[in-house]
C-alpha positions, 0 to 999 in steps of 0.5 A, a space after each residue: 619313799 622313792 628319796 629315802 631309797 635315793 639317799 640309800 643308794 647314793 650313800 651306798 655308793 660313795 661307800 662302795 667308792 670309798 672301799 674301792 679306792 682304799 683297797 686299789 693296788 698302790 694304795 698303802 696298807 694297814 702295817 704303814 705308819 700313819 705318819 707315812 700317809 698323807 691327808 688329803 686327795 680328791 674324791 669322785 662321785 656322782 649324784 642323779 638328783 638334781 638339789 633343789 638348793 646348795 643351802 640346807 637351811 631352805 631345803 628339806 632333801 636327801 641331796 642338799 643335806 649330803 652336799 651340804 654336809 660334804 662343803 659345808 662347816 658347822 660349829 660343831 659336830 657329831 662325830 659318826 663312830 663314836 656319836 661324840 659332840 666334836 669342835 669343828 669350826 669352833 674349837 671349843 664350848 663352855 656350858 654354863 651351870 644353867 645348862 642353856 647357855 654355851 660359849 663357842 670360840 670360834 677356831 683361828 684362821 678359818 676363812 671363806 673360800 674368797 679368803 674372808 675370815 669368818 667369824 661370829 658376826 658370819 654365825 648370827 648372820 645364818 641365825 638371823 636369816 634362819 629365824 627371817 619369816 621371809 627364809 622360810 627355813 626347814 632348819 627354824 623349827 629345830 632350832 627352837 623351844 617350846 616355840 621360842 628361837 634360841 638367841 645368839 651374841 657376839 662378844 667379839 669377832 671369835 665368839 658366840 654365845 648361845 642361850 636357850 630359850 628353856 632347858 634342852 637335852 640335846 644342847 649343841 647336838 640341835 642342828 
């Protein structure tokens, strides 16, 4: 209970900072272009609980789910406004007739933060150590199907090909 409020209050405080900061004097209003504004910029703010992990794969809590979901890329991802699947570091996904298999093509240029590429040996690597007995990953039980992991494969470096163990109504939404 006392982490739920803790994610409550964290999360109404970023909201609050993020209001702050676009309301501050100096900041463009709503009749600019949105071609006049410029992306980017830095946001402050603070967090009182100590992440047991940066790694959301190996930890259940409020505080590695909000940092992992601020540094952190996923394949896709939902959008929050509109509750649509969106590409992120995939730029697109074809879904088989079966409705248990995707195609992800991985987006260009993406790279690590040391300037390594990453591609789809980066993405069954994670799977690989997501389903490892030795991980122990919070994230494996969502990630299977009546007790079966999803399988993963490389055709090359900028694709994963995904395949469901069974039919899955949430698809690519499992995260």
């Amino acid at each position: 209970m006392k982490t739920r409020l803790l994610g409550i209050v964290v999360t109404a405080g970023m909201m609050a900072a993020g209001y702050a900061l676009w309301r501050s004097p100096g900041a463009p209003d709503s009749t600019t272009s949105t071609a006049a504004q410029a992306r980017g910029g830095q946001l402050v703010a603070s967090i009182r609980a100590v992440p047991r992990s940066f790694n959301r794969l190996i930890a259940r809590e409020q505080t590695a789910e909000l940092l992992s979901l601020l540094t952190q890329g996923r394949l896709v991802r939902i959008n929050r406004s509109t509750f649509e699947l969106e590409p992120w570091l995939a730029e697109r996904w074809d879904t088989a007739p079966d409705g248990r298999t995707f195609t992800l093509h991985l987006r260009p240029g993406v790279t690590w933060s040391d300037g390594v590429p990453f591609t789809a040996a980066d993405v069954l690597f994670t799977l690989q150590a997501v389903f490892d007995a030795k991980t122990e990953s919070v994230v494996a039980e969502q990630l299977t199907i009546d007790g079966k992991p999803i399988a993963a494969a490389a055709p090359d470096d900028h694709t994963v090909v995904v395949t469901y163990p069974a039919a899955s109504g949430p698809g690519l939404r499992r995260r």
